[in-house]
Backbone as CSV, one residue per row, in Angstrom:
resi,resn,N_x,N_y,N_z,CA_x,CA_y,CA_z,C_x,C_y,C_z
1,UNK,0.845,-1.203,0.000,0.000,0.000,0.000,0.874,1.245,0.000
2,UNK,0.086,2.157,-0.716,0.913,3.789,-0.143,0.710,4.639,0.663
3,UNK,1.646,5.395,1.225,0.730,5.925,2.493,-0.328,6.109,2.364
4,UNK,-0.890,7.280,1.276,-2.264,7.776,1.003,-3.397,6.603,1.473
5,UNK,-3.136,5.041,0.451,-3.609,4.481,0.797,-4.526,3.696,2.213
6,UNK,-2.873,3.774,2.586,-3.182,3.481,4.422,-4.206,4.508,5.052
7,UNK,-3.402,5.637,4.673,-4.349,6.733,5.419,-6.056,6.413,4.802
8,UNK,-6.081,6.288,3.674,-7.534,6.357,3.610,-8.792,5.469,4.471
9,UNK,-7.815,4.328,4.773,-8.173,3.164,5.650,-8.458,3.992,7.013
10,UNK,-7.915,4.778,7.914,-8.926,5.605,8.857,-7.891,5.684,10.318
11,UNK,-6.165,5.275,9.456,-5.622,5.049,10.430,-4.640,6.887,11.098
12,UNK,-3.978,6.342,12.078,-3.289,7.348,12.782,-2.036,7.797,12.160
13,UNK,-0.844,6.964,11.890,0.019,7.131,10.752,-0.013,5.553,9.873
14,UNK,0.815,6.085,8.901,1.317,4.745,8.117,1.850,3.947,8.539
15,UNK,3.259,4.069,9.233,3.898,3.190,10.131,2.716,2.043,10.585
16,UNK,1.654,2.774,11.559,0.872,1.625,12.521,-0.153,1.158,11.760
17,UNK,-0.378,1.505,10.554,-1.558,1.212,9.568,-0.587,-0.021,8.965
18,UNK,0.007,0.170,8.548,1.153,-0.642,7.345,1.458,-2.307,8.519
19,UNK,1.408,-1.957,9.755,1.609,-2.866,10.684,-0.216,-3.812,10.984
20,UNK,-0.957,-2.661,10.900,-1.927,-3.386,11.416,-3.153,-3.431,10.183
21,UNK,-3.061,-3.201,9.335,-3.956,-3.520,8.464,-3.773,-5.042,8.245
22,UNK,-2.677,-4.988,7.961,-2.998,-6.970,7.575,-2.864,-8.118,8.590
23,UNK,-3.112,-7.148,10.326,-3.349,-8.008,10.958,-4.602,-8.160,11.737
24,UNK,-5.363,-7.522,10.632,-7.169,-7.117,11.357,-7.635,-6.094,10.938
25,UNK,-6.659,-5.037,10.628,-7.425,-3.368,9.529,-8.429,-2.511,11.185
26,UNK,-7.370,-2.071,12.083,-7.964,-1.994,12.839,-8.137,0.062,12.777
């Protein structure tokens, strides 16, 4: 994913998105 991406997902930064999206998309 790219950041943008991550971010659109609803997270706080990329770093913890990039970590936790593919372990639940929290």
């Amino acid at each position: 994913l790219t950041y943008d991406e991550i971010q659109s997902k609803g997270g706080s930064t990329g770093y913890d998105n990039a970590v936790a999206l593919p372990a639940g998309g929290r």
